[in-house]
N, C-alpha and C positions, 0 to 999 in steps of 0.2 A: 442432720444427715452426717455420716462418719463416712471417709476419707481415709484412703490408704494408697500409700506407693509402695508398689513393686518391683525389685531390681530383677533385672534377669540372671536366668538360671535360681531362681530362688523358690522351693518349696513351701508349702503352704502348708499345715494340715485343719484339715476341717471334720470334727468330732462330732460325733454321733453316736445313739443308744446302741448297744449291742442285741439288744433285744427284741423280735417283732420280729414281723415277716420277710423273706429274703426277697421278695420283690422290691420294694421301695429300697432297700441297699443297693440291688443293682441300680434299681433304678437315678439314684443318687451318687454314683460310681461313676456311669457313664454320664451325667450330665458334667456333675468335675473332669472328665475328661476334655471335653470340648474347649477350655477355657484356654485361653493363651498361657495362663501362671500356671503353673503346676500344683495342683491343687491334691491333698492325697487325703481318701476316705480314711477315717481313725473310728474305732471304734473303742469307747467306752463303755466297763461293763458296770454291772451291779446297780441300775437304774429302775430300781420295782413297778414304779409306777408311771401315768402317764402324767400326773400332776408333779412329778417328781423332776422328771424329764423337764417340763415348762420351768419349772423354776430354777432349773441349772442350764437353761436355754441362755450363753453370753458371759456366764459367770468364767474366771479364771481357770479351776479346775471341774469347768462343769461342759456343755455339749453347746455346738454350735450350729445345729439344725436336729429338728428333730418332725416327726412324720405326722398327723392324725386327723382327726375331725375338728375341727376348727368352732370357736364357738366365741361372740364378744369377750367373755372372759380373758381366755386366750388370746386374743387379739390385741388386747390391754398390754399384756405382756411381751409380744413377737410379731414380728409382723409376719403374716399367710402370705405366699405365693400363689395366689388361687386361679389354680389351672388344676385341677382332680386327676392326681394319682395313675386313679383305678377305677373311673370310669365311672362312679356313683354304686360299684358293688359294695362296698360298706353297708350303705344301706339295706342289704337283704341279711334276714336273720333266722336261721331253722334253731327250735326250740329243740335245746335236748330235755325227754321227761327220764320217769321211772317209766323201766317193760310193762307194768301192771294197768297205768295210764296211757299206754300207747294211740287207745282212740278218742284222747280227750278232745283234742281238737276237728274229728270227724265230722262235724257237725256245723263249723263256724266258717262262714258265710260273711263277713260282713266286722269290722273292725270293732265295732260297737260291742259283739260278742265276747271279747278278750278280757271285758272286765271283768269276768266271773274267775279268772284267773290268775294266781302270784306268780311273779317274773321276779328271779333274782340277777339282781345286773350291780358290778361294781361300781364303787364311790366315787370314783377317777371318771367313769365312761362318759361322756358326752352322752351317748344314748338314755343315758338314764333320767335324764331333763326331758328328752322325748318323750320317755315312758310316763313320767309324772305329768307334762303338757298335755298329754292324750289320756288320762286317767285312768290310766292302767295301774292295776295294784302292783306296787313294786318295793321288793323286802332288799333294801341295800346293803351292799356286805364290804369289809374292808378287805385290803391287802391277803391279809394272812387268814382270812376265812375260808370254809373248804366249802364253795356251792355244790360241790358233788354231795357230798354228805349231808349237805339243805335238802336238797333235790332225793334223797334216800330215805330220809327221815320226814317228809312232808311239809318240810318248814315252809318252800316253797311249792311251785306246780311247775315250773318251767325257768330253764336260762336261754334265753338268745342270744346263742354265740353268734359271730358273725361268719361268712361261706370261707374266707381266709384261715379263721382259727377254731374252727370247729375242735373240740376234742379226740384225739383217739382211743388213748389207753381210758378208757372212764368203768371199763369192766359191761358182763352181760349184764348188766340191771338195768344201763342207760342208754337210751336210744336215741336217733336221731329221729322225731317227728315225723312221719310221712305224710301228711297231710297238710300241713301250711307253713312257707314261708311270710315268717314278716316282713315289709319294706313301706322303707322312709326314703327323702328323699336327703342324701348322705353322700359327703366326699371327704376324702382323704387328701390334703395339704400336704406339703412343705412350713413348717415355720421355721 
């Protein structure tokens, strides 16, 4: 266990990704606030990923909390705060398709059905252990891949973004589902 004294009047700062949702910022904001030390949120930028993030979780010039779905992996390396965020909404996921396939999912009924369909979900996401656990066909893509243009080109049939980071600018070709949300059961951490 690590050990530290704080002198008074003495500042702190505690680093984190620049990137993600403005919720868990604030939300991380005000809880440094409460603290008797003076604690001050710092943001780090240029952190692409979330496996990225984990592994400069402590390091000298790397972040010293960082936000997400928590998974043993992860846990090997940071320890979770596990008290959930956001309430277990992570877990819900509307499928953005192509306009053309708009009523693919019309019909599904029942989780079992999914599998006649490709989900492209990144390399980094926790969710996508879900997606393979539950045998769902899933076309993993890296960093710098463009799932919009998966998703155009038929590579795939569907991305589940999640209700936080749905896409906007994606153009009229791409829809948001109106017919099924996915949900797991999913929380957002502190590490």
């Amino acid at each position: 266990m690590t050990s530290f004294t704080c002198l008074a009047n003495t500042e702190l700062s505690v680093r984190y990704s620049a990137d993600g949702h403005p919720y868990p910022r604030a939300l991380l904001a005000l809880a440094l606030s409460k603290s008797a030390v003076t604690l001050v949120p710092t943001e780090v930028q240029n952190i692409p990923s979330q496996s990225r993030a984990i592994r400069l979780l402590g390091d000298k010039n790397g972040i010293d909390v960082f936000w997400g779905v928590t998974s043993p992996d992860w846990e090997k390396q940071a320890k979770a705060v596990l008290i959930p965020i956001d309430k277990g909404l992570l877990g819900y996921r509307i499928p953005l398709v192509h306009v053309s396939h708009k009523d693919m999912f019309a019909q599904v009924n029942h989780s079992r059905q999914l599998r006649s369909f490709v989900f492209g979900l990144r390399e980094d996401w926790p969710d996508t252990a879900i997606f393979k656990r539950n045998e769902l066909p899933t076309l993993i893509y890296g960093m710098g891949a463009g799932p919009i243009e998966m998703l155009r080109t038929g590579r795939i049939d569907a991305l589940p973004y999640d209700i936080f980071d749905l896409p906007k600018n994606h153009g009229d070709d791409i829809i948001h589902e109106p017919h099924i949300a996915i949900r797991y059961p999913s929380a957002v951490y502190f590490l």
